[in-house]
C-alpha positions as CSV (number, residue, x, y, z in Angstrom):
1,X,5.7,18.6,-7.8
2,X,4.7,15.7,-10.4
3,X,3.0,13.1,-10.7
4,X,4.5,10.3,-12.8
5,X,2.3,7.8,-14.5
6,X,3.8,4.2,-15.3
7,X,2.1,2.1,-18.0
8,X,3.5,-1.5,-19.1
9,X,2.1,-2.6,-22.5
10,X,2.4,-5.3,-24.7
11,X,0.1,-5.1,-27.5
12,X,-3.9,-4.5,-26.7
13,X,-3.4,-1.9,-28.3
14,X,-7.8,-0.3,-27.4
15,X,-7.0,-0.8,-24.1
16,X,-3.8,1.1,-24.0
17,X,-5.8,4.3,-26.1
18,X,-8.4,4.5,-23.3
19,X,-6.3,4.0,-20.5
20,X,-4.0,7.2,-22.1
21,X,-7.5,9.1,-22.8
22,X,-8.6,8.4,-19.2
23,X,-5.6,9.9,-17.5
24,X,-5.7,13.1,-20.1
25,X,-9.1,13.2,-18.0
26,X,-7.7,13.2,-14.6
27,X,-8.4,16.2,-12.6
28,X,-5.6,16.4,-10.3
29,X,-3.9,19.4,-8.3
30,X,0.0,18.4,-9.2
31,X,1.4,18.0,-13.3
32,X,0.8,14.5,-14.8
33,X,3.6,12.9,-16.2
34,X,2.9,9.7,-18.8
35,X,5.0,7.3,-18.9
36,X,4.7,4.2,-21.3
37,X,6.5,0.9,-21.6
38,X,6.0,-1.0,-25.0
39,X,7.5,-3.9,-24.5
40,X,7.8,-5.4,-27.9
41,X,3.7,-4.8,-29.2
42,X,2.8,-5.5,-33.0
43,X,-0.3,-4.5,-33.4
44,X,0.2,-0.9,-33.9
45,X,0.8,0.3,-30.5
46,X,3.6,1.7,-31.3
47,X,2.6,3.5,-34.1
48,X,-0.1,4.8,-31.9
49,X,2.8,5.7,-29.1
50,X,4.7,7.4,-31.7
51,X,2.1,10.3,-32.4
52,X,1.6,11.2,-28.7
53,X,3.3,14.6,-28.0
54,X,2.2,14.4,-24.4
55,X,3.2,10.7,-23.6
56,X,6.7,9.8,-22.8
57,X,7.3,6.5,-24.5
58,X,9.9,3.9,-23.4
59,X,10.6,0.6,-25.5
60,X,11.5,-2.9,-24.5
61,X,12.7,-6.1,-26.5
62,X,9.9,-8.3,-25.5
63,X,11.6,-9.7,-22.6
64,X,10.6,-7.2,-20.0
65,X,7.4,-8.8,-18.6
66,X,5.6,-6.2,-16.2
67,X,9.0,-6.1,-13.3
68,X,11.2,-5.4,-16.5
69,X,8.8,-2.9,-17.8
70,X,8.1,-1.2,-14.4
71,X,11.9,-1.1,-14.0
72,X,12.5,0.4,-16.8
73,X,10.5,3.1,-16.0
74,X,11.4,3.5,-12.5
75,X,14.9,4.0,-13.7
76,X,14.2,7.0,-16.2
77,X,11.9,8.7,-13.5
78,X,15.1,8.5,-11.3
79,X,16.8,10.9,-13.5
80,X,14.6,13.6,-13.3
81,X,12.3,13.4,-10.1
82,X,12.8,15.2,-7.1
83,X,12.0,12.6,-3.4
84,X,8.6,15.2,-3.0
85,X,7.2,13.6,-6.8
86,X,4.9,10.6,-7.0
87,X,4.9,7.7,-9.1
88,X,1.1,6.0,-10.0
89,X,1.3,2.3,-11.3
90,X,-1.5,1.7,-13.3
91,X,-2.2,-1.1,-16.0
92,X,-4.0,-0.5,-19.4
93,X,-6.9,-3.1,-18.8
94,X,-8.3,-0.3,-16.5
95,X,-10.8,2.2,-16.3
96,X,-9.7,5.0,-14.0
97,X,-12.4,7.7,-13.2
98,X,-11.4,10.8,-13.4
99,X,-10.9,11.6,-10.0
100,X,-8.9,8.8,-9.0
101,X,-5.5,10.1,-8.9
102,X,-6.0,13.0,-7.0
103,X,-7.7,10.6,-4.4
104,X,-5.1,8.6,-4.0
105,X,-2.9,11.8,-3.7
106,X,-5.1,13.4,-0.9
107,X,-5.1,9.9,1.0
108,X,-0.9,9.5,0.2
109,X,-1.0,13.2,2.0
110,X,-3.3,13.0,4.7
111,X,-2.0,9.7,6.3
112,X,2.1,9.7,5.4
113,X,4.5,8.5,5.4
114,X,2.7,6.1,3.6
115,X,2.0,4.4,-0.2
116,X,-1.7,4.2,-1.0
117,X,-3.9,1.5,-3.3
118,X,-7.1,1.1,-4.8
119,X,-10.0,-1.2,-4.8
120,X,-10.6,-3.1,-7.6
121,X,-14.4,-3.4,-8.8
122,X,-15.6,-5.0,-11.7
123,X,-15.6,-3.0,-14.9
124,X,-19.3,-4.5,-16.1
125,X,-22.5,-3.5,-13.7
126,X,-23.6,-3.5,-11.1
127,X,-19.3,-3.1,-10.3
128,X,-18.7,-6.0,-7.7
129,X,-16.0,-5.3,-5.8
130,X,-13.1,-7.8,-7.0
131,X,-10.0,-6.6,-4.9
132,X,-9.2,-4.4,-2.1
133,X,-5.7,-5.8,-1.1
134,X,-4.1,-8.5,0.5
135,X,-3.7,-10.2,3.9
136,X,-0.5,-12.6,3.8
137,X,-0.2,-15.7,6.0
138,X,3.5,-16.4,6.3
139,X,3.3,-19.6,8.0
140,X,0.7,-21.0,5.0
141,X,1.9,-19.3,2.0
142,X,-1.3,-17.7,1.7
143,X,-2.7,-14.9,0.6
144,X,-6.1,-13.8,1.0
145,X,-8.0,-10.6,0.3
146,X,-9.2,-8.0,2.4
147,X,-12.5,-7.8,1.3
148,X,-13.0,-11.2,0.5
149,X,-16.0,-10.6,2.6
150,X,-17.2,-7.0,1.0
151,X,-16.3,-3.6,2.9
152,X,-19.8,-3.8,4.6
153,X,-20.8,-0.3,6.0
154,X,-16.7,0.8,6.3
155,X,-16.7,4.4,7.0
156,X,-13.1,4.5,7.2
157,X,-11.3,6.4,4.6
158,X,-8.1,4.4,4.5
159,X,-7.4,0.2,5.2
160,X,-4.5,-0.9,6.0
161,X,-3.0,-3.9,4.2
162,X,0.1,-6.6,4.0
163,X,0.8,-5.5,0.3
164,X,0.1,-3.2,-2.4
165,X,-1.0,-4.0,-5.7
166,X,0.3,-2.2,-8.9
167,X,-3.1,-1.9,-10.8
168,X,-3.4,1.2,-9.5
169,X,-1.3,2.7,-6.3
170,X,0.9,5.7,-5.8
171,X,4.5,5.5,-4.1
172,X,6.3,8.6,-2.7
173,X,9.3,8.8,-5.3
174,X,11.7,8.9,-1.7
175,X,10.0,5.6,-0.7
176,X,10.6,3.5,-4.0
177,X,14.1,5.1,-3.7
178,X,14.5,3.7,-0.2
179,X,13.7,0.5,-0.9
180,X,16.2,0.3,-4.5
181,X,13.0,-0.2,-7.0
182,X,12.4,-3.5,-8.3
183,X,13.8,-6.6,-8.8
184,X,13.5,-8.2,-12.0
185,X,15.3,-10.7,-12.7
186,X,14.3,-12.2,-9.4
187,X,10.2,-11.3,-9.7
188,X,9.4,-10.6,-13.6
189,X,6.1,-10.7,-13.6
190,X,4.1,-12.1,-10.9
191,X,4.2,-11.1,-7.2
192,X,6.9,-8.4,-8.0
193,X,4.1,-5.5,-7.2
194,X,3.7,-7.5,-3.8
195,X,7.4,-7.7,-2.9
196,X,8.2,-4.3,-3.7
197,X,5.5,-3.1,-1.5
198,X,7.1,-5.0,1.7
199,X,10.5,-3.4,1.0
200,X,8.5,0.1,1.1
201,X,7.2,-0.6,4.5
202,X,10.4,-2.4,5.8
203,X,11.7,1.2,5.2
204,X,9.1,2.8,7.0
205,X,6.1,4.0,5.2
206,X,2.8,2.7,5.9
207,X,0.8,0.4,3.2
208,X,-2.3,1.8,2.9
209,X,-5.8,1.2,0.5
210,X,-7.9,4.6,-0.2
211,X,-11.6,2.9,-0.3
212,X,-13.0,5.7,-2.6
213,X,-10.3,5.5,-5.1
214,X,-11.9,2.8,-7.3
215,X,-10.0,1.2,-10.7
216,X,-12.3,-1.2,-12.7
217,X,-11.5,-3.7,-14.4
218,X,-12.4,-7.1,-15.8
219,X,-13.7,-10.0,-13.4
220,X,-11.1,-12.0,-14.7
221,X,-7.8,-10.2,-14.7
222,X,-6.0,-12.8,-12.4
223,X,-3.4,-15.0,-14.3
224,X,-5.4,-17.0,-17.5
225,X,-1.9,-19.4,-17.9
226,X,-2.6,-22.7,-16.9
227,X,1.2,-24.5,-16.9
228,X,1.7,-27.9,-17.6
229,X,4.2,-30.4,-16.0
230,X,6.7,-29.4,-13.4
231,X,9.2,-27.8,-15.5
232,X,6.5,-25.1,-16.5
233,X,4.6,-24.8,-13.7
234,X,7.6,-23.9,-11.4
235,X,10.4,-22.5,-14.0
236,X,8.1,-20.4,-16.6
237,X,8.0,-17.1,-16.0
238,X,4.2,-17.5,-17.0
239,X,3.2,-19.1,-14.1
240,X,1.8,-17.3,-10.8
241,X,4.0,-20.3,-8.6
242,X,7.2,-19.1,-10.6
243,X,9.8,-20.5,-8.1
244,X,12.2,-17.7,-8.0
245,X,9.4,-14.8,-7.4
246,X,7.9,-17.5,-4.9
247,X,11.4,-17.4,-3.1
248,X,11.7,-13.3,-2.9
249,X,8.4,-12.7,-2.1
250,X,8.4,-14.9,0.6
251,X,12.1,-14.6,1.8
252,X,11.2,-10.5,1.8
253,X,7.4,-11.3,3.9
254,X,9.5,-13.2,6.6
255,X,10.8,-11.9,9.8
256,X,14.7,-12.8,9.7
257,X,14.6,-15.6,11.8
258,X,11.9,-17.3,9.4
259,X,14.0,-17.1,6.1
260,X,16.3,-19.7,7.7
261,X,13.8,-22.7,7.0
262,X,12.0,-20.9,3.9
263,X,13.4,-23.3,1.6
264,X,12.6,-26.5,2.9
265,X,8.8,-25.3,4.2
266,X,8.4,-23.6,0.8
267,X,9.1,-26.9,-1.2
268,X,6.8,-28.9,1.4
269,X,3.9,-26.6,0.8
270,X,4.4,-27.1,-3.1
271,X,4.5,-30.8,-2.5
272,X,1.2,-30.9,-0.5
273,X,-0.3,-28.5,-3.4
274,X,0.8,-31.0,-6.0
275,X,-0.5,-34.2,-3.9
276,X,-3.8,-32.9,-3.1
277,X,-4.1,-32.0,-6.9
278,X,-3.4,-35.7,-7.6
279,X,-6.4,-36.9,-4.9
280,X,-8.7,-34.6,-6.1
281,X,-8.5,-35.6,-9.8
282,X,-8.3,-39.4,-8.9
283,X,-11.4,-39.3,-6.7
């Protein structure tokens, strides 16, 4: 079997060289399959691309964003894979060790059907823990994290979470088949790793987070966009409240029955957001 490695880039071009040498590293028990998007960089990442024998490089326009990009990929690893192959999601602003694939691997083995994440620790020392995954409240539009509060003295090998994120998790190729891949136009960028999750475990596999298999990354790898104005804030694919990816995302986290007042709660939540921004800066 194989596993397949997806990689969206757009320029950062050191970041994408150690993410490539870390995963030439990996000591796993199935073949490694790189995959990399460049979608559109111009500061020699391509050139860099284009002299890797063992890298399977995949181009877009500039337009792909990180849905596009992961789409992309999905679809040429469609052509070849067999339902008992894997596809990894990492990004290039990590640092993988070089055990990490294979643990999420054994965990994907041990408990499936299921898809299986990583925890997120910060990339300078002493490695705070950042992420581990997230807990979704449907009726508040909010998402908090699992260990917002620290793991503690977990001895549990595996936590179950609402969603997956695509830092670093590995799918079953059958269960990212199931559930149709992604959805791009709909979730370009932000939340798109989220929704696709949900659609995994709507078709039955479990979403699960391997506590040992650690990425690390930067402290501040959330969104550094800051939009401006309605228009941006809520129609820029920039922006982490993008309306369209706020409607799939939570149209897909909803029981059916739910989905029937999404758009009228969705826009009072926003409006609540917007007025309590308004207090705060006028008090």
């Amino acid at each position: 079997m194989t596993v397949h490695v997806l990689i969206p880039v757009f320029n950062r071009l050191a970041m994408t060289r150690n993410v490539v040498a870390n995963l030439r590293h990996q000591q796993v028990d199935e073949a490694l399959r790189i995959i990399v998007v460049d979608d559109g960089s111009t500061d020699g990442t391509a050139e860099f691309l284009a002299s890797l024998d063992d890298v399977v490089v995949l181009t877009g326009n500039g337009n792909l964003w990180w849905g596009g990009a992961i789409d992309l990929g999905l679809r040429r690893t469609f052509e070849t894979a067999v339902d008992q192959d894997w596809v990894v999601f990492v990004n290039n602003d990590t640092e993988l060790p070089p055990d990490f694939i294979q643990r999420l691997l054994d965990a994907a083995r041990k408990y499936a059907p299921a898809a299986v994440g990583s925890v997120v620790r910060d990339i300078q020392p002493p490695h705070q823990l950042i992420s581990v995954g997230p807990r979704i409240d449907v009726n508040r539009f909010r998402v908090t994290d699992v260990g917002s509060g620290g793991l503690g003295d977990r001895i549990s090998e595996v936590l179950e979470v609402d969603a997956l994120s695509g830092r670093g998790v590995i799918f079953p190729v059958s269960a990212l088949r199931a559930a149709g891949g992604m959805r791009p136009r709909w979730l370009p960028q932000y939340l798109a790793d989220y929704e696709l999750s949900l659609r995994i475990r709507a078709h039955g596999w479990r979403l699960l987070v391997a506590v040992d298999a650690t990425v690390y990354s930067h402290s501040e790898f959330g969104s550094a966009f800051r939009p401006r104005g309605l228009r941006n804030r809520y129609f820029s694919v920039r922006s982490p409240t993008y309306l369209p990816a706020q409607l799939a995302f939570w149209w897909q986290a909803r029981r059916p029955t739910g989905r029937l007042t999404l758009l009228p709660q969705l826009a009072w939540h926003f409006l609540k957001q917007r007025f309590g921004q308004k207090q705060q800066l006028g008090a």
